[in-house]
GUZAKE-942168 format. One line per 5 residues: their letters; for each residue x, y, z of C-alpha. Coordinates in Angstrom, 1 decimal, padded with zeros to 4 digits, always signed. Example, Ala and Ser with C-alpha at 12.3 -4.5 7.8 and 13.67 -1.06 7.14 Angstrom:
<sites>
as	+012.3,-004.5,+007.8 | +013.7,-001.1,+007.1
</sites>
This chain:
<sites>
xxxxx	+066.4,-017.2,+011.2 | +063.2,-016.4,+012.2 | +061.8,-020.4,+011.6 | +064.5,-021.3,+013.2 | +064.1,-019.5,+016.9
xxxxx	+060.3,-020.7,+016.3 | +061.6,-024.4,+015.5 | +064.1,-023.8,+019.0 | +061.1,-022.6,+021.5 | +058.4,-025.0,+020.3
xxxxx	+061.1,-027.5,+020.9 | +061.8,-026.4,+024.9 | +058.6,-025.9,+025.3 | +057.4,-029.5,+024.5 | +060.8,-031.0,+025.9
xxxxx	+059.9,-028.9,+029.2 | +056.1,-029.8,+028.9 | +057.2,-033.7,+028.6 | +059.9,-033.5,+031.0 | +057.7,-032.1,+033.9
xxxxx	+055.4,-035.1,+033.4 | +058.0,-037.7,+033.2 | +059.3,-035.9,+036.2 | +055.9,-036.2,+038.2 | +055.4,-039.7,+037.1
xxxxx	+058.8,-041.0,+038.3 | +058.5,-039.4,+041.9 | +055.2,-041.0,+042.2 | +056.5,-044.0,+041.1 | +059.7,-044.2,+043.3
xxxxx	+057.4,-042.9,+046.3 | +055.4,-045.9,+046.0 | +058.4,-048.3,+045.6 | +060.1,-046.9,+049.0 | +056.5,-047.1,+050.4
xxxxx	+055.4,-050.4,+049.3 | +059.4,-052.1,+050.3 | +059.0,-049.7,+053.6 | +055.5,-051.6,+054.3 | +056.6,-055.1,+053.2
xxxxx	+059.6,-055.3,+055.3 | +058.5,-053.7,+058.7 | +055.3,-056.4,+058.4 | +057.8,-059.1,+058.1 | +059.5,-057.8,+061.5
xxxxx	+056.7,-056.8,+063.3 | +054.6,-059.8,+062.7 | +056.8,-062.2,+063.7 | +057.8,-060.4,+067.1 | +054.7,-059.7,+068.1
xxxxx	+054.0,-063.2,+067.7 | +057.1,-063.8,+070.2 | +055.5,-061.5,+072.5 | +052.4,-062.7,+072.6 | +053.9,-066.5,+073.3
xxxxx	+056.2,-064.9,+076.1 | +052.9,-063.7,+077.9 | +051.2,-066.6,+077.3 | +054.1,-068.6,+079.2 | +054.7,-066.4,+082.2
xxxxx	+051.2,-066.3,+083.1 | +050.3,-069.4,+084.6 | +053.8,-069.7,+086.7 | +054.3,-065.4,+087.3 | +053.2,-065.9,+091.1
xxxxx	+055.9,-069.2,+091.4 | +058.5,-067.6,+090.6 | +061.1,-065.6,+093.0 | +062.3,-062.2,+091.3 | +065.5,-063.7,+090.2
xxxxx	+064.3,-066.2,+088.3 | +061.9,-064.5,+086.6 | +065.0,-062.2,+085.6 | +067.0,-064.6,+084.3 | +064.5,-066.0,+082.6
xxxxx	+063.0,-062.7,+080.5 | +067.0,-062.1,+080.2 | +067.5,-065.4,+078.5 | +064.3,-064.7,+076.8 | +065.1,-061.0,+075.4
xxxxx	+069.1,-062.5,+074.1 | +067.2,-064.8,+072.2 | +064.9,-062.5,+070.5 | +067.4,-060.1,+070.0 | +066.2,-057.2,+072.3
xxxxx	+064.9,-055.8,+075.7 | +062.2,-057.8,+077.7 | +060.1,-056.0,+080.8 | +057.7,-057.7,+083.3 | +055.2,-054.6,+084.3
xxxxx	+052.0,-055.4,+086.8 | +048.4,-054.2,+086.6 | +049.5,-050.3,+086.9 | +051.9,-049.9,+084.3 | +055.0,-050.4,+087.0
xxxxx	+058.2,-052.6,+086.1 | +058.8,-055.4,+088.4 | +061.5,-057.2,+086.2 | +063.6,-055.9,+083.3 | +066.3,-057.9,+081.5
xxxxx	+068.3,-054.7,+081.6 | +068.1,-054.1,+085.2 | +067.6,-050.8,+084.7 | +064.4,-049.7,+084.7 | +062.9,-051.8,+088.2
xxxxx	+060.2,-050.1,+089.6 | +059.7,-047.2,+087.0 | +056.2,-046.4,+085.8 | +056.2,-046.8,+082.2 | +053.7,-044.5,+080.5
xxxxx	+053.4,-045.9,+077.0 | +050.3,-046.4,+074.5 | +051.4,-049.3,+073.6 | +051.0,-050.3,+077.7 | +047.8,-048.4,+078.1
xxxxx	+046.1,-050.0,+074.7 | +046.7,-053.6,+076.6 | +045.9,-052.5,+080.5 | +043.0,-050.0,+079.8 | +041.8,-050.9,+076.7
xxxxx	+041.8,-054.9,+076.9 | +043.7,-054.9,+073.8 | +045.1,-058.8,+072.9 | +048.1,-057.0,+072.1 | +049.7,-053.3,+070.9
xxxxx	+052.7,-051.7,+069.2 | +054.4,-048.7,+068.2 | +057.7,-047.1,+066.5 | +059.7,-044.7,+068.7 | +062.6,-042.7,+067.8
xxxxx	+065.4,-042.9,+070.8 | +068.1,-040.2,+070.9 | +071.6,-041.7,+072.3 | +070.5,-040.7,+075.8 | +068.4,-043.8,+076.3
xxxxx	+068.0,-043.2,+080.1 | +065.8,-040.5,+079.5 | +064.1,-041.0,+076.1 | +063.5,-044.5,+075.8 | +064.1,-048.4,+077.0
xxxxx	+066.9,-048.7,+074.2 | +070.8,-048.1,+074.7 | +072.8,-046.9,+071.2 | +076.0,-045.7,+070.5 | +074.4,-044.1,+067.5
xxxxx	+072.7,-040.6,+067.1 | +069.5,-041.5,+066.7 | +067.7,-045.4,+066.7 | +064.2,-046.7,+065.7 | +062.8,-049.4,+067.5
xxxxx	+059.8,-051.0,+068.2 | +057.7,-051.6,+071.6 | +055.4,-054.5,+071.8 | +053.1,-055.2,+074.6 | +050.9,-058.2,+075.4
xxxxx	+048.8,-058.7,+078.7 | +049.7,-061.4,+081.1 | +046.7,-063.2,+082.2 | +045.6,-065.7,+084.9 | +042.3,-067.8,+084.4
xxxxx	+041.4,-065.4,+082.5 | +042.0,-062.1,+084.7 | +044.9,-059.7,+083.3 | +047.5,-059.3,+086.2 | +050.4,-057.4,+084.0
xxxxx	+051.7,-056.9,+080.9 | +054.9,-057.9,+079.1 | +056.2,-055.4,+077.1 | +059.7,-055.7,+074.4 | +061.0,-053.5,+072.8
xxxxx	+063.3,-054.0,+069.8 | +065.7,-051.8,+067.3 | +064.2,-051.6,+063.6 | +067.1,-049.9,+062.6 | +068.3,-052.7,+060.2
xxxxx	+065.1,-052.4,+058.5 | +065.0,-048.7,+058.5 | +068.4,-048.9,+056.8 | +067.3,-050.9,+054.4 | +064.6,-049.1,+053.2
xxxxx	+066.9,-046.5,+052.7 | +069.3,-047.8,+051.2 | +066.5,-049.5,+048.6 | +065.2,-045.9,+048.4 | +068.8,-044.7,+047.4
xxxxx	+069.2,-047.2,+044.5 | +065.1,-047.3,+043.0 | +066.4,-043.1,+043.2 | +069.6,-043.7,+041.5 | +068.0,-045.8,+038.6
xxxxx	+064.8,-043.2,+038.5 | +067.6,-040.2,+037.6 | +069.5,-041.9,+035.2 | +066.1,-043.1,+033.7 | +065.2,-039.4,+033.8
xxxxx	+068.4,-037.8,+032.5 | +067.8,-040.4,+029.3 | +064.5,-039.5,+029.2 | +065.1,-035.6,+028.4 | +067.9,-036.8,+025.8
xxxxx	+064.9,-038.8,+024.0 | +062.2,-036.1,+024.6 | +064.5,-033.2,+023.6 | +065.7,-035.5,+020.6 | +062.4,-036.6,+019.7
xxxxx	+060.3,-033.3,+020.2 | +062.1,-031.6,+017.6 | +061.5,-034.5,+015.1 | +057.8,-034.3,+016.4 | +057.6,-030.2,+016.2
xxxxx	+059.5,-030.3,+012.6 | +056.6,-030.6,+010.8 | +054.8,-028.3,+012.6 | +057.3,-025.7,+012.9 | +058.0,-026.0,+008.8
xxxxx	+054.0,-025.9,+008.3 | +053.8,-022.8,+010.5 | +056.9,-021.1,+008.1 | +055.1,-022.4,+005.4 | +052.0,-020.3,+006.5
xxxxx	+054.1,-017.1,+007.3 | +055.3,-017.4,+004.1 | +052.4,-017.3,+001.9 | +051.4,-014.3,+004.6 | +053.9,-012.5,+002.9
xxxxx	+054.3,-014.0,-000.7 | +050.6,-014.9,-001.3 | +050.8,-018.5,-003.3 | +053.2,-020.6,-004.6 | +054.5,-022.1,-001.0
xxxxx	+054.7,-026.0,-000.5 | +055.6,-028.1,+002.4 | +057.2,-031.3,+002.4 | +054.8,-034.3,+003.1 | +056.4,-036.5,+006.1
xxxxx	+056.0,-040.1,+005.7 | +054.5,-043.0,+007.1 | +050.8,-041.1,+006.9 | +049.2,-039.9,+009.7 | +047.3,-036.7,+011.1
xxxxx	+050.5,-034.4,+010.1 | +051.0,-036.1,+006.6 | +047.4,-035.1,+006.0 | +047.4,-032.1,+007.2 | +050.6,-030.8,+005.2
xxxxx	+048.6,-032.4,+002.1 | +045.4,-030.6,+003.1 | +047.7,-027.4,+003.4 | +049.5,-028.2,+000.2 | +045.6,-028.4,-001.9
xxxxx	+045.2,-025.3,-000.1 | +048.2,-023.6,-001.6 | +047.3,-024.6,-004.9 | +044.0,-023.7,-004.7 | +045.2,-020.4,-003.7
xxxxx	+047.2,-020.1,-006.2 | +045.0,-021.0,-009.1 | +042.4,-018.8,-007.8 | +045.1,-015.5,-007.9 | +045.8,-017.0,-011.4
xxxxx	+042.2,-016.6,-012.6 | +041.5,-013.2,-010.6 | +044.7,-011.8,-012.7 | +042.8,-013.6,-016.0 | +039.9,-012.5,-014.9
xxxxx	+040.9,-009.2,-014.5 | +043.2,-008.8,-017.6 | +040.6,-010.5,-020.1 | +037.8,-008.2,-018.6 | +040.0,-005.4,-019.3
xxxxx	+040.6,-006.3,-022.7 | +036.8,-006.5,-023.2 | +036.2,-003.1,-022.2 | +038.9,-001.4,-023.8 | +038.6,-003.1,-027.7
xxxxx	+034.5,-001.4,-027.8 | +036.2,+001.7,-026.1 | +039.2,+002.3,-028.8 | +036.6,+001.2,-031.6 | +034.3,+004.2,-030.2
xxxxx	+036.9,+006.5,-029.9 | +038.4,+005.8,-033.1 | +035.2,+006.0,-034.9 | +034.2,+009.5,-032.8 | +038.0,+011.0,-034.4
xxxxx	+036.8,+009.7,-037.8 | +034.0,+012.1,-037.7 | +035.4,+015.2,-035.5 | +038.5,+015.7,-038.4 | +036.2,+015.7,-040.9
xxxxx	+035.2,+019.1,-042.0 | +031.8,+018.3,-044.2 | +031.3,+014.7,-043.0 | +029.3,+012.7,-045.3 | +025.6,+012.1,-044.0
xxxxx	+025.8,+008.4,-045.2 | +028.8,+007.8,-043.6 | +028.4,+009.6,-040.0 | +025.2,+007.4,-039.9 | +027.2,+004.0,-040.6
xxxxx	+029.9,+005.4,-038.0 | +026.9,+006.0,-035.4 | +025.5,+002.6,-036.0 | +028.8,+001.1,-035.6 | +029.7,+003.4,-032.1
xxxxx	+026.0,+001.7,-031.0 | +026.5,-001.6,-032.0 | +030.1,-000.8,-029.8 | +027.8,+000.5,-027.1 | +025.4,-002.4,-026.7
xxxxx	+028.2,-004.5,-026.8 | +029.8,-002.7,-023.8 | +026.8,-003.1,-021.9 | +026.6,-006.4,-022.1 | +029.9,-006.4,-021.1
xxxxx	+029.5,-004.6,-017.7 | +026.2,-006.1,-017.2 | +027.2,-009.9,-017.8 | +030.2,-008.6,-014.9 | +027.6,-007.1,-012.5
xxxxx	+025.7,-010.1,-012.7 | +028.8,-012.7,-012.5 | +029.7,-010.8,-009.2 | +026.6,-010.5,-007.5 | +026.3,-014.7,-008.3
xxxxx	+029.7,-015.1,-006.7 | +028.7,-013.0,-003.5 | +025.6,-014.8,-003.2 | +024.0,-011.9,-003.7 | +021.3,-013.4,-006.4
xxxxx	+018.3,-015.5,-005.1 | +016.2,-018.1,-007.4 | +012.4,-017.5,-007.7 | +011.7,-021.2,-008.2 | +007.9,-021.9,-009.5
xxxxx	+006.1,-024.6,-011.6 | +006.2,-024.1,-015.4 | +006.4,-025.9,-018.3 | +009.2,-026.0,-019.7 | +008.6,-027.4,-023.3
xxxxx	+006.6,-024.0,-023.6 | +009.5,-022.3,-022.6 | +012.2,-023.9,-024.9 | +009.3,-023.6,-027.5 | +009.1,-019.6,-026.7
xxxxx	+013.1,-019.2,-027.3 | +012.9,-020.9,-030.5 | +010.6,-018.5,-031.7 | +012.5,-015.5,-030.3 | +015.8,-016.7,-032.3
xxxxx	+014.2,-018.2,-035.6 | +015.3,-015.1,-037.6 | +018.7,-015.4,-036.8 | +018.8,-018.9,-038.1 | +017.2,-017.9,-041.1
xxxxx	+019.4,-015.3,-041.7 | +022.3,-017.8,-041.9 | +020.2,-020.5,-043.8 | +019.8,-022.4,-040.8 | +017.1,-025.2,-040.0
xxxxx	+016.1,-024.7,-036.6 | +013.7,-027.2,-034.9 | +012.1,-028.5,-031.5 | +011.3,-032.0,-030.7 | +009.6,-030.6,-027.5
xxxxx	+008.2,-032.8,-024.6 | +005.4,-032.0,-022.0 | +008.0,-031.4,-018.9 | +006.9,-029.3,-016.1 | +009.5,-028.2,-014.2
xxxxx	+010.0,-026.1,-010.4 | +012.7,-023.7,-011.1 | +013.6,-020.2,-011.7 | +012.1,-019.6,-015.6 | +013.5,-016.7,-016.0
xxxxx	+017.2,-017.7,-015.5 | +016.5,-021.1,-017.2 | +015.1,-019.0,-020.3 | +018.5,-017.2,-019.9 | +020.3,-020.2,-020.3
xxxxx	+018.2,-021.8,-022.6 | +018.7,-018.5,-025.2 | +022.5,-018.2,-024.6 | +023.0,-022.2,-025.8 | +020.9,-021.4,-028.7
xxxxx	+022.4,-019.0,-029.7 | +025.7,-019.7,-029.3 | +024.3,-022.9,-031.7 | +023.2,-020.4,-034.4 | +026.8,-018.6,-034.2
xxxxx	+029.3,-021.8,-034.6 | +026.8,-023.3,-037.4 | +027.4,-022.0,-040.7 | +025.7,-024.8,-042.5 | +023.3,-027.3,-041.4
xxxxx	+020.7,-027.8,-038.5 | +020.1,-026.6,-034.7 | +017.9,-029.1,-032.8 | +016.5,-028.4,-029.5 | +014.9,-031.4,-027.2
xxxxx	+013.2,-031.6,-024.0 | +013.3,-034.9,-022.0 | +012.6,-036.2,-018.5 | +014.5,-039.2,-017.3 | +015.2,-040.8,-013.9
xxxxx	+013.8,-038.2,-012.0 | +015.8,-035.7,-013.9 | +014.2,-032.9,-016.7 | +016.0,-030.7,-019.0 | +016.8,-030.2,-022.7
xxxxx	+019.3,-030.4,-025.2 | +020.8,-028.4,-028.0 | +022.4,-030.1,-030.5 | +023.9,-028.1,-033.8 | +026.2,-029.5,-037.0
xxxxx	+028.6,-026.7,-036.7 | +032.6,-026.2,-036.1 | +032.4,-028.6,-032.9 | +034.6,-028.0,-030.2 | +037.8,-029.4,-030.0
xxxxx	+038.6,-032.2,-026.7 | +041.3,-030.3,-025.1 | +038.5,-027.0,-024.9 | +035.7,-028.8,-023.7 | +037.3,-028.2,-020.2
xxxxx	+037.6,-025.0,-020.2 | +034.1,-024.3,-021.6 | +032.7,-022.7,-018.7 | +035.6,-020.3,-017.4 | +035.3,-016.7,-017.7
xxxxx	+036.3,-015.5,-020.8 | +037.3,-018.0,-022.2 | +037.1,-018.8,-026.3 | +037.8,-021.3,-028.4 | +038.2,-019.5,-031.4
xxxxx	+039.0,-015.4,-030.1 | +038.6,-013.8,-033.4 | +035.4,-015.8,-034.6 | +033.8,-015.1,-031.0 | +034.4,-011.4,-031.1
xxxxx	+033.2,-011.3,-034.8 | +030.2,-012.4,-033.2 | +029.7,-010.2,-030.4 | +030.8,-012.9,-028.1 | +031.9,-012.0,-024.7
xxxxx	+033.3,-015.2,-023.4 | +030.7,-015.2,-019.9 | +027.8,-016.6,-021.4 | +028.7,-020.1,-020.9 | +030.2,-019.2,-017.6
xxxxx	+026.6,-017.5,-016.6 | +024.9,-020.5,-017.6 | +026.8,-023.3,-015.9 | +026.3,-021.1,-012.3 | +022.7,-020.7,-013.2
xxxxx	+022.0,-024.7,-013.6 | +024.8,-025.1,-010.6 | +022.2,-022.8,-008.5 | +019.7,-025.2,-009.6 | +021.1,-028.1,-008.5
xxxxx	+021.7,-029.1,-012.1 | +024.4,-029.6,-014.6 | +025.5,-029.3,-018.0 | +026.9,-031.9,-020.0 | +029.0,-031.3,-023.3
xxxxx	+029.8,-033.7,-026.0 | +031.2,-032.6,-029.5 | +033.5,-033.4,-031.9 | +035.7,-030.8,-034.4 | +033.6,-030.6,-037.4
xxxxx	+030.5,-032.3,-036.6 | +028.8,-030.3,-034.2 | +028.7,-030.4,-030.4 | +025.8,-031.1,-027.8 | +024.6,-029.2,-024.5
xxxxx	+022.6,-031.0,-022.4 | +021.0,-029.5,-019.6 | +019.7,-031.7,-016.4 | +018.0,-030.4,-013.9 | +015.9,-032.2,-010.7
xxxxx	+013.0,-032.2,-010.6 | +011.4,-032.3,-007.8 | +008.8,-033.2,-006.0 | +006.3,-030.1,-006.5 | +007.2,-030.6,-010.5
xxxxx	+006.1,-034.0,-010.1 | +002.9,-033.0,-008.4 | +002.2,-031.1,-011.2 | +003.2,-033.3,-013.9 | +000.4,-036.2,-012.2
x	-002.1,-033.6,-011.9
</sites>
């Protein structure tokens, strides 16, 4: 219910966001239709009567003086029929002597239009006006209608050269006026209906836009409250949302293989604790219910409740130390040494265990000088020994130092039980063993491994594992290295 009021307001919100632009966009755009028609059509009819003006002046000029009043009046009156409007004759102050209407004679006409020509030597002026229906008082135009527009033109009469007058005509522009209007009507008409479609296909295509988003954002809440286990659905076609519900979906898993280890983790560590805990506390009964407790056997039980004890601590210890690598908590101490000393030294340290399972253990050892941590590379270096010496019970342990291709490290390779292809994976995770009982028999833990590979991660390094069931396994360690090892290794 919830998704779906999110899924409903994301939607009006983008169809409003959308809308509002379309909106802006279409007023602008039928603005500069009206504007541009407007433009184009009142040039067309101002140009050309100006023009007539203009000619009008230019042919009363030389004859003005020759003429007797009514002639000149049936003249402009011919004149203004033919160019379909209202023709004055004014002289040098702005005062009608002839007017094809007869009914301004004599007025003083106090127009810009007149004043731009007669003051300011313009070739020739014009101007809108807007005449109410009382054209005796507000302008040289007679209408039935409310309201008119029209247009005064005004050209100076000359003689040789000298202005003596000014014509001035005056036309209605209503026509065009009405057109524009009428072209504004329709451009407005089409803009709405182009508008009305246009929130159908934004509301309609928003919420196919927002559906991925809105389902991601569930999806999200979701594993808020459940934790893992969520999935969204991957549109198709690609793009930025497919990749991003793919990015979300690796997330997810991620997330959910990491709560899958933790509770591993967790149980597994447990289980480690508790078996050296029951042992001790069976052991401890063993000797508090016995009344005269043998001397030989309380020893053996004490040895065993150590050997428990030691084994506990390496327990808790290998954890401390696991954590404190995951929390970045541990910092290398990198310096030059040699490392075929090193591998040499842990050979030594382990010999006796060999022996004491008949072992042959052997170094094919390498001058390599190397700039890392020793101590944590001696860890690692004893723990893949070792765990050689454990899984061999007959046979050979064979450690090797090499440098290759601007790589060192060293390899262990043993004839024991091998390690069978579907483990080899799952080598390095935390308590993890391929065979339980023969690792606990042991005094495994199941972190050593795990320890190790951080260790040579740390590094920079890896460790590379090849073994077959049966015929023994390999560990190879590579680790760079580097340019002050190399210093070292010319010097």
């Amino acid at each position: 219910m919830r998704s779906n009021k999110l899924f409903g307001s994301v939607r009006v919100r983008m169809a409003g966001i959308y809308l509002l632009i379309t909106v802006c966009a279409l007023v602008f755009i039928n603005g500069m239709v009206s504007n541009l028609m407007g433009d184009f059509l009142v040039a067309q009819r101002t140009q050309a009567q100006r023009q007539e003006t203009t000619r009008l002046a230019l042919e009363l000029g030389p004859d003005l003086g020759g003429y007797a009043a009514d002639e000149i009046y049936q003249y402009i009156k011919e004149r203004a029929y033919s160019m379909g409007g209202r023709v004055l004759v004014l002289d040098i102050d702005a005062v009608v002597q002839a007017d094809s209407a007869s009914q301004h004679n004599g007025f003083l006409l106090p127009y810009r239009e007149v004043r731009d020509v007669l003051v300011g030597g313009m070739e020739n002026s014009y101007g809108f006006h807007h005449i109410q229906r009382d054209a005796e008082r507000t302008g040289l135009l007679s209408t039935g209608e409310e309201t008119v527009w029209a247009v005064y033109y005004t050209a100076p009469i000359t003689v040789d050269g000298v202005y003596t007058g000014a014509v001035l005509f005056c036309a209605s522009i209503q026509d065009v006026v009405d057109s524009i209007r009428a072209v504004t009507r329709q451009t407005t008409m089409i803009f709405v209906i182009m508008m009305l479609t246009i929130v159908v296909l934004t509301f309609l295509l928003s919420g196919w836009l927002t559906r991925p988003i809105v389902e991601l954002t569930a999806a999200i809440r979701r594993m808020g409250a459940q934790g893992y286990g969520v999935r969204v659905k991957v549109p198709r076609g690609g793009g930025e949302m497919a990749e991003l519900s793919v990015a979300f979906n690796r997330m997810s898993e991620r997330i959910e293989d990491h709560d899958r280890l933790r509770d591993e983790f967790i149980a597994n560590a447990s289980h480690e604790l508790k078996t050296p805990l029951a042992t001790m506390k069976l052991l401890s009964e063993s000797i508090l219910y016995q009344q005269t407790p043998d001397p030989s056997m309380m020893l053996e039980f004490f040895s065993d409740v150590n050997h428990e004890v030691d084994r506990l601590s390496r327990v808790v210890t290998e954890l401390l130390r696991l954590v404190q690598e995951d929390a970045g908590i541990v910092q290398l101490h990198p310096e030059p040494f040699r490392l075929d000393t090193l591998v040499e030294s842990v050979c030594k340290k382990l010999l006796p265990l060999a022996k004491d399972k008949g072992i042959a253990l052997s170094a094919q050892l390498q001058p390599v000088t190397l700039y890392a941590d020793a101590l944590r590379i001696e860890q690692v270096a004893i723990n893949l020994v070792e765990n050689a010496i454990k899984y061999t019970d007959a046979g050979s342990v064979r450690v090797q130092t090499f440098t290759k291709n601007g790589e060192a490290g060293f390899a262990v390779t043993d004839t024991g039980i091998g390690i069978p292809e579907e483990a080899v994976a799952h080598l390095f995770e935390r308590f993890y063993r391929v065979d339980k009982a023969r690792s606990r028999g042991t005094g495994g833990t199941g972190l050593g491994l795990s320890i190790a590979e951080r260790i040579i991660t740390l590094h920079g390094g890896a460790i590379d594992v090849q073994s077959k069931p049966g015929q023994g396994s390999t560990f190879t360690v590579r680790l760079p290295l580097g340019e002050e090892a190399a210093k070292h290794e010319e010097a």
